[in-house]
C-alpha positions in Angstrom: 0.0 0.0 0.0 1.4 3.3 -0.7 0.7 6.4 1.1 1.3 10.0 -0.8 0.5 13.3 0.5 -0.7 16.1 -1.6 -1.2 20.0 -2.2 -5.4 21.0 -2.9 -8.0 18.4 -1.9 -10.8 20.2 -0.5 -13.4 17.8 -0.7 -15.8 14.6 -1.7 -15.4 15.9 -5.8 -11.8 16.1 -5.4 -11.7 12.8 -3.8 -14.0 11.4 -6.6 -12.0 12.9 -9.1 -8.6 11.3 -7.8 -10.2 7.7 -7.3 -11.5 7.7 -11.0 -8.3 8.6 -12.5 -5.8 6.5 -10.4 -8.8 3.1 -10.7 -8.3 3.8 -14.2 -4.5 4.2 -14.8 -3.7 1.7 -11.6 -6.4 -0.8 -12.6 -7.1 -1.5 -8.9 -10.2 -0.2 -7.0 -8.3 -0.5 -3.5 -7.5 3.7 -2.6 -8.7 5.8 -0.1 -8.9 9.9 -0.1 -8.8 11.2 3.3 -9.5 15.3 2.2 -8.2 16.7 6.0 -5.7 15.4 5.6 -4.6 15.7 2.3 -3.4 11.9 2.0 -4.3 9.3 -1.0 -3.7 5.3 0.0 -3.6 2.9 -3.2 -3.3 -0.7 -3.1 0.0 -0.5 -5.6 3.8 -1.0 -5.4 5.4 1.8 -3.9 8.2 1.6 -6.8 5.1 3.1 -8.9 5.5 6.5 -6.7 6.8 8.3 -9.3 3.6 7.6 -12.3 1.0 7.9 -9.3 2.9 11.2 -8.5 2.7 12.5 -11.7 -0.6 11.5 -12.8 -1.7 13.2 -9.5 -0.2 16.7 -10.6 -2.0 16.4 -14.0 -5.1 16.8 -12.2 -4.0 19.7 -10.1 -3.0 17.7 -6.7 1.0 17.9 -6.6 3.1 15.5 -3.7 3.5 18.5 -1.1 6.6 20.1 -1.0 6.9 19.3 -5.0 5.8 22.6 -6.7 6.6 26.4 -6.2 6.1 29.7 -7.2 4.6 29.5 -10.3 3.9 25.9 -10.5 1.9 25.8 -7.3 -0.8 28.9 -9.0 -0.8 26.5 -12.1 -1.6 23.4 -9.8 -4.3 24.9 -7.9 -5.9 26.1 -11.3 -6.3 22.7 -12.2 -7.1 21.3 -9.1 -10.5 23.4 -9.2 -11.4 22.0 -13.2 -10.8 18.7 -11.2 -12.8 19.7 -8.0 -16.0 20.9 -10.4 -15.9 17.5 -12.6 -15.5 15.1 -9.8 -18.9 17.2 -8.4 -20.1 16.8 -11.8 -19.7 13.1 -11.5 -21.5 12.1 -8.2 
């Protein structure tokens, strides 16, 4: 089980967002969101960090301490498309 921290969750769309993607690219249906505390569990090799890590910052939720400056704005940007579809979704 591998545990990653991130930047942005803010709530249940976020979280729905995240699961769908990393089900999807992961193929396993074993992760849990916990949005206070900004922390994402999935049932995968920790060796895999890296491709869960980036996947994760495509949709606007970077590993914390990862981004800056610039980087961080553009994160959160997306992290709010992601937010609205994963509210879309439920």
């Amino acid at each position: 089980m591998m545990n990653i921290t991130v930047e942005n969750i803010k709530c249940g769309g976020c979280a729905g967002t995240i699961t769908k993607k990393l089900s999807s690219d992961f193929d396993t249906e074993n992760i849990e969101v916990n949005i206070e505390q900004g922390t994402i569990s999935i049932d995968i090799d920790d060796t895999r960090r890296v491709e869960v890590a980036k996947v994760l910052l495509d949709l606007g939720y970077p590993e914390t301490d990862s981004v800056h400056g610039f980087d961080s704005a553009k994160a959160k940007a997306k992290s709010f498309v992601s937010c609205a579809i994963g509210k879309m979704d439920q």
